[in-house]
KEFIMAR-328950 format. One record per residue (C-alpha): x, y, z; residue in one letter. Coordinates in steps of 0.5 Angstrom, whole numbers, padded with zeros to 4 digits, always signed. Layout:
% residues N
XYZa...
This chain:
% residues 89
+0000+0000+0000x+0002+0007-0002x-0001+0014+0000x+0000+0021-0003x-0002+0027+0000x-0001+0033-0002x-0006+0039-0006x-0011+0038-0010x-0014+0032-0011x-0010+0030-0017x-0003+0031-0014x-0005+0027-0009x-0007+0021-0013x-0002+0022-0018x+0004+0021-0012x+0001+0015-0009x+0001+0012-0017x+0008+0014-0017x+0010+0011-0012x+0006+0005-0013x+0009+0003-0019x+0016+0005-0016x+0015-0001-0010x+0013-0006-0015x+0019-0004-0021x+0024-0005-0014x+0022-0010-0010x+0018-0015-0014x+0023-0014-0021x+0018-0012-0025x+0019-0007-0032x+0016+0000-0030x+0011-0001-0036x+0009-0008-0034x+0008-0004-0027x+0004+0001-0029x+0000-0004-0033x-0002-0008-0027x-0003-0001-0022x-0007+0001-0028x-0012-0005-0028x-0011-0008-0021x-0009-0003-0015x-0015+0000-0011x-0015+0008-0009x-0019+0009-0004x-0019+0018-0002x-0017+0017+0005x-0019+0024+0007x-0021+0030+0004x-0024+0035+0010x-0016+0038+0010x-0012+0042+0005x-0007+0036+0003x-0011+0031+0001x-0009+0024+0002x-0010+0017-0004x-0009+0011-0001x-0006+0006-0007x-0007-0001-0005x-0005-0008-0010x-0008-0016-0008x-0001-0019-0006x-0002-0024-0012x-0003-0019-0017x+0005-0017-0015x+0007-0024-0016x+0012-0026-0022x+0012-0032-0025x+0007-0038-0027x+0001-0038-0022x+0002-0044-0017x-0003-0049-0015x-0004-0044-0008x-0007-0039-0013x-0010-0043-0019x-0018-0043-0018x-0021-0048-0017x-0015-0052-0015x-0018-0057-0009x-0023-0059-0013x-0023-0066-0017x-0021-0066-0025x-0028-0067-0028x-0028-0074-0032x-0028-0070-0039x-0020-0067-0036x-0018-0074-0034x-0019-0076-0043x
């Protein structure tokens, strides 16, 4: 999770995206434009306050979504349940 604050709104918004795709660019090893790709589409920006001057957005992202690599069997839906028997053929 990342939070930008500052004035206005936009500003606020804009600093927590940055500094999200820059977490996911160092700590998870992802291209910055793969990093921007998945904040984009997958991280949540709920506005934390706006009854002040400086605005505060919080930028939030599943743990999942900033996993590299195939999904495992953890992650896979469905994963627990038996093959059907049109799988088994």
């Amino acid at each position: 999770m990342t939070v930008g604050a500052a004035p206005p709104l936009e500003n606020a918004y804009r600093v927590a995206q940055v500094d999200m795709i820059g977490w996911l660019t160092e700590l998870c090893g992802v291209d910055r434009l793969d990093a921007y790709q998945i904040v984009a589409q997958a991280a949540l920006a709920p506005v934390a306050q706006v009854c002040n001057p400086i605005y505060t957005v919080t930028r939030k992202i599943p743990r999942h979504s900033s996993r590299t690599g195939p999904p495992t069997a953890a992650r896979t839906p469905n994963s627990g349940r038996k093959p059907r028997i049109s799988e088994k053929l």
